[in-house]
N, C-alpha and C positions, 0 to 999 in steps of 0.2 A: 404646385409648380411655380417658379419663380422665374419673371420675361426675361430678367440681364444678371451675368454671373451664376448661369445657373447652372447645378446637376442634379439631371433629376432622371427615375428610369420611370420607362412610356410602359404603361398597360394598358394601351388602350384596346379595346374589341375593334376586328376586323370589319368592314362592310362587303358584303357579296358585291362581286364585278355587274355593273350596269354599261347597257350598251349607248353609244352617243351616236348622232347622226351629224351633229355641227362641224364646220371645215375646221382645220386645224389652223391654230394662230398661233404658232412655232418655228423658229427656221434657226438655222446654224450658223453660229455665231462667223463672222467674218474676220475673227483676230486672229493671225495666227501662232496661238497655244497649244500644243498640248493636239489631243485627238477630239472629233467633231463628230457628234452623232445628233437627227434630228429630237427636237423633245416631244414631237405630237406622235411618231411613232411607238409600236406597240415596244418591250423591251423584250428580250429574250432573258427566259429564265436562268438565275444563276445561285446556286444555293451558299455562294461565298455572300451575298450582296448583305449588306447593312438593313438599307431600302430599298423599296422599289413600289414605285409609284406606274399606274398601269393606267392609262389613257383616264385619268384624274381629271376633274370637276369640279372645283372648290371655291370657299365663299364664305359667307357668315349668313346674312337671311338672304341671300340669293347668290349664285355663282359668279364670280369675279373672273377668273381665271381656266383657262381649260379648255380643248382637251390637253395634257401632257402627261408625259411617258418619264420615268430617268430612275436607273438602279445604280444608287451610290454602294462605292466596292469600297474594304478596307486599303487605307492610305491616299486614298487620292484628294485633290484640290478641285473641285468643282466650283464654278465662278458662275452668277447668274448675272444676266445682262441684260438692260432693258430699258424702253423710258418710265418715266413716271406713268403713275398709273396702270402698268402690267399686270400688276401680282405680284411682283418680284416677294415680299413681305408674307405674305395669303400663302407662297408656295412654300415656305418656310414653317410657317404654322400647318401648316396642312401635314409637313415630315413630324411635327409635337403634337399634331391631334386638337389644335387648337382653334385651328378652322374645319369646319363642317364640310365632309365630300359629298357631292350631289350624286357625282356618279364616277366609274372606274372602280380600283382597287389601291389600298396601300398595304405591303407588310413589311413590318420590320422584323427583324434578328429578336428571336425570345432572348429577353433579358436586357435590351441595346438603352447605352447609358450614352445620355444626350444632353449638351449642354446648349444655350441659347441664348446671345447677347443680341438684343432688340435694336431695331433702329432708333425708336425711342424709350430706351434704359428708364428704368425706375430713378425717381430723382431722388439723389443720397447726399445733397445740401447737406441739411438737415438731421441726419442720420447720426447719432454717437459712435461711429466708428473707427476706428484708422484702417492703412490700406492694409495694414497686416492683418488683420482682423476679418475686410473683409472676403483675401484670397483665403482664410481658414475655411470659410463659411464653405466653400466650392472644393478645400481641399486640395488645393492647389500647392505642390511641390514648389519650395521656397530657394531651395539650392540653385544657384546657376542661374539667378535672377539677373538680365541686363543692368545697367547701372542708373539707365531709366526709370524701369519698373522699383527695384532695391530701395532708392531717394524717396518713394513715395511711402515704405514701409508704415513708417513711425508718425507719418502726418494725420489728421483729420481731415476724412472728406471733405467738408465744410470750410475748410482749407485751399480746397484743388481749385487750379483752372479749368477750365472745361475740358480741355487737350489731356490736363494730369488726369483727370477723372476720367474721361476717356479709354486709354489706355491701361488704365487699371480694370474697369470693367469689360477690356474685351480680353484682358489677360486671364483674369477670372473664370471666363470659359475656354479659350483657348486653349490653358493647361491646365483644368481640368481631368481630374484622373476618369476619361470620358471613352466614349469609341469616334461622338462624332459630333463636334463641332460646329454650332450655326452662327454664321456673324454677319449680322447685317449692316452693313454700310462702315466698318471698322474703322475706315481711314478719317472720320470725320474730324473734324478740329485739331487733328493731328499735323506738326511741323513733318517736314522733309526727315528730320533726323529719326523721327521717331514713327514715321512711317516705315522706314530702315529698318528698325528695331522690328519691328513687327514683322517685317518679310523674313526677316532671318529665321525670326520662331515660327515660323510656321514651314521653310523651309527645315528644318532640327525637329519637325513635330516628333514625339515615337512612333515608331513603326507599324503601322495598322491601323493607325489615327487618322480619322478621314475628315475633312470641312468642306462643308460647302459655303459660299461666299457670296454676298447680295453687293455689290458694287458699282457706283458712277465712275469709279478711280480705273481709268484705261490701262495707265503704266503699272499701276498696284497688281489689277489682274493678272495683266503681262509677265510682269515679275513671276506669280506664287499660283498661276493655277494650270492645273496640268489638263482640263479641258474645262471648254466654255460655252455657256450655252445664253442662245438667246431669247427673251418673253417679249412676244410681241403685245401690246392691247388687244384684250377680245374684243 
């Protein structure tokens, strides 16, 4: 699996449901986007869902995060909200399998193709690529590219500013030929314009393409997510 620009499909083994006793550190979000449901709540089964994460516990060598609930459906914009230090990140890997559940349940969709651009990207200075090069790696449908994203084709990484780089690596997963989209912190060293640029693509996603979104960015979220939720610190 690869952290930023990535498509990759999850096989990961399921863990049996454990039961929790700790109070819920989840509450609904106060923006008003989109539809609000609590995340420490249990979720109601739904056999369309992508995900579903089931009063979840999660961590790396000890729980960070948790309990929380949330069944992401095909096509919607899920926005996570939170201060530093929540989880926000941990509840992200936890959908890739790449933080450790302590306890609850997660399952996803046999076969669910996931891509996942990191808060902190692999650094691609360095890297012999151009940007055409590296949306091939992800697969990524070249057609219809903004005029933004197009400029950076033919350049070297090595090249970019942090904002160019940016935005190429969250394009990378974003149009990915994917089901479900993770982007943590997207809008970072991104101009106004080109924050733009990005609500539009994610507005225009394809049809059944679902993201969910880690964001400080208030008006970002506001813009592009059609419900939002909020990570309180456990």
């Amino acid at each position: 699996m690869t952290r930023s620009g990535a498509c990759f499909r999850l096989s990961v083994p399921e863990r049996p449901p454990m039961s929790s006793s700790r109070t819920l550190a989840h509450q609904d979000s106060a923006a008003p986007v989109g539809a609000r449901s609590t995340l420490g709540a249990r979720v109601a089964p739904n056999r369309d869902a992508l995900v579903v994460l089931d009063r979840v516990e999660a961590g790396y060598e000890r729980p960070v995060v948790g309990p929380f609930s949330l069944a992401i459906e095909p096509g919607e914009v899920v926005a996570i909200v939170g201060p530093n230090g929540a989880g926000k990140s941990t509840l992200l890997n936890t959908i890739t399998g790449v933080a450790h559940v302590f306890a609850g349940s997660v399952k996803r969709r046999p076969g669910l193709l996931v891509s996942h651009h990191a808060q902190s990207p692999l650094r691609l200075n360095n890297v012999p690529l151009s940007g055409r090069e590296l949306l091939a790696l992800t697969g990524t449908d070249l057609t219809g590219l903004p005029d933004a994203v197009r400029a950076l084709l033919p350049r070297r990484l090595s090249e970019l500013s942090g904002g160019q780089l940016q935005i190429l690596q969250v394009w990378a997963s974003l149009a990915a030929p994917v089901d479900l989209a993770l982007l943590d912190e997207p809008t970072n060293n991104l101009d106004v314009a080109t924050v733009a640029v990005l609500e539009a693509a994610i507005r225009a996603r394809p049809a059944g393409r679902a993201i969910v979104i880690v964001s400080h960015d208030r008006r970002f979220v506001e813009g592009v997510a059609s419900r939002v939720k909020e990570l309180a610190r456990r």
